[in-house]
C-alpha positions in Angstrom: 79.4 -106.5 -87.1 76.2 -104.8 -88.0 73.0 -106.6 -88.7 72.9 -106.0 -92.3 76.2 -107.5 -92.5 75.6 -110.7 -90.4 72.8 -111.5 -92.3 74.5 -111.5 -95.6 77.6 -113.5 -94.0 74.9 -116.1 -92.7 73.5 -116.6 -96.2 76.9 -116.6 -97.9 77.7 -119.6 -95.2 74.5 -121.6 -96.2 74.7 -120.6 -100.1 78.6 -121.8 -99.9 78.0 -125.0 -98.5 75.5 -126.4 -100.5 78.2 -124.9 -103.9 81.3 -126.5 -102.0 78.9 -129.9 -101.7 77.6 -129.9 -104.7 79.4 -128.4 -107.6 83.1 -128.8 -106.3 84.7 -131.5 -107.7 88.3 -131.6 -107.1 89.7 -134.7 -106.1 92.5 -133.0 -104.0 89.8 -131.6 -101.9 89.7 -134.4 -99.5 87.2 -135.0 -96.8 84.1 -133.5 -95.4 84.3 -129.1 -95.7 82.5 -127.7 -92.6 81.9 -123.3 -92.8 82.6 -122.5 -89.5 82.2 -118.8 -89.8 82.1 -116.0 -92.4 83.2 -112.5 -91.8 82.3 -109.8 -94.3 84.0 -106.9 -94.8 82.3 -103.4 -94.0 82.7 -102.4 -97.7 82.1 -106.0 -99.2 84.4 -105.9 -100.7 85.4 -109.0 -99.0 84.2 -112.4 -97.5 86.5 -114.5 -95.1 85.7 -118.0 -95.0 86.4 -120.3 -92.1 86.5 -124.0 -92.5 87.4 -126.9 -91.1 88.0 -130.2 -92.8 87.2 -133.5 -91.2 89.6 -136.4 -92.9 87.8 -139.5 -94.1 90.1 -141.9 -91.9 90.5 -140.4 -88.5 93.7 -140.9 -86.9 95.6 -138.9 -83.9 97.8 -137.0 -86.2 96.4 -133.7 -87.2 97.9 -134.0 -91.0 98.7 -129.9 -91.7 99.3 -130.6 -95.2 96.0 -131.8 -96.1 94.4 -128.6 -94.6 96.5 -126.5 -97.0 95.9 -128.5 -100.2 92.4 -128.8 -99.6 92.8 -124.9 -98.7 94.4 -124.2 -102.0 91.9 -126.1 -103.9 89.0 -123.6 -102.3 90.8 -120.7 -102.7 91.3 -121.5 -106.4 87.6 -121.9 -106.9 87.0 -118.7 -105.3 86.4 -117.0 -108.7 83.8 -119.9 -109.5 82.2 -120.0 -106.3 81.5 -116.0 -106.2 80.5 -116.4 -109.7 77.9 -118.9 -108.7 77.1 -116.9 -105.2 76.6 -113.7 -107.6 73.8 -115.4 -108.5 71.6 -115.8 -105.2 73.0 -113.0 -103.5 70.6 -109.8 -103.9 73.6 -107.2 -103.5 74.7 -105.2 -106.2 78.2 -106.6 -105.5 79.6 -109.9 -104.4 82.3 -110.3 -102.0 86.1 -111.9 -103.0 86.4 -115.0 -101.1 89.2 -115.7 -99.1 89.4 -119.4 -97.5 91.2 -119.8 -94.1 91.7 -123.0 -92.5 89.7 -122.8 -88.4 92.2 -123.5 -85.9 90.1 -122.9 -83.4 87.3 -125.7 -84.2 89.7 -127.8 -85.3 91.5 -127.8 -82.0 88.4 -128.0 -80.1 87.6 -131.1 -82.0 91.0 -132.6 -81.6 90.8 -131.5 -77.7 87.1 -133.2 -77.1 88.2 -136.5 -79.0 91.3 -136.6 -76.7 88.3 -135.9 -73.3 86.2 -138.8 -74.7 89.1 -141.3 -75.0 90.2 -140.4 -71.4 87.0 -140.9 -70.5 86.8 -144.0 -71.7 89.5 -145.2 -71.0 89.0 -144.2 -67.0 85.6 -145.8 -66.7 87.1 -149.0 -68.3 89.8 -149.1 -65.9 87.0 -148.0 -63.1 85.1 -151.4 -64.2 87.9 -153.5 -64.6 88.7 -152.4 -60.9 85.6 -153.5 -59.7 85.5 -157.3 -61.3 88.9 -157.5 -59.4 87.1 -156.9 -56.2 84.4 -158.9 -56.5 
């Protein structure tokens, strides 16, 4: 990706957030939206958005459905979004917006949690080990 190109994607990400934060107010759209990435197109003709959503209550299960409706609710305030993008962006056009749920951070996240409670878990067992001892 050229320069040009990542420097547009980088204010779309920022501009996006603070719309998504403050302006969306769908009660479907559940939990905390993180933009991971944005890829523009070469053309701009289009903008692919990468988030991940963290649930309110945390639990082991990674709850696909969630992801999609929450997915579904962005995607159908696309139109809106660009429309309110259109007016901070200085390009003579502004890109479609196409949501996509990250798998990749997601999974990272869901991987580190599991690290930290093994972690745990092991330096508990470590101490309760070492009271038996003594």
């Amino acid at each position: 990706m050229n320069q040009r190109l990542q420097r547009l994607a980088d204010q779309i990400q920022r501009e996006l957030a603070v719309l998504i934060r403050d302006e969306v107010n769908d009660p479907r759209l559940t939990g905390f939206v993180t933009i991971s990435s944005v890829k523009v197109s070469p053309d701009l003709g289009y903008a692919d958005i990468y988030v991940t959503i963290m649930e309110p209550e945390l639990n082991d299960a990674m709850t696909k459905t969630s992801h999609e409706d929450s997915i579904k609710v962005l995607n159908k305030a696309a139109g809106f979004l660009r429309t309110e993008l259109s007016h901070s962006l200085k390009t003579r056009t502004t890109p479609r917006l196409r949501f996509h749920y990250d798998e990749v951070t997601a999974r990272g996240n869901y991987m580190m949690d599991l690290i930290n409670k093994a972690v745990t878990k092991t330096e508990q067992n470590e101490s309760d080990e070492q009271e038996i001892n003594e």
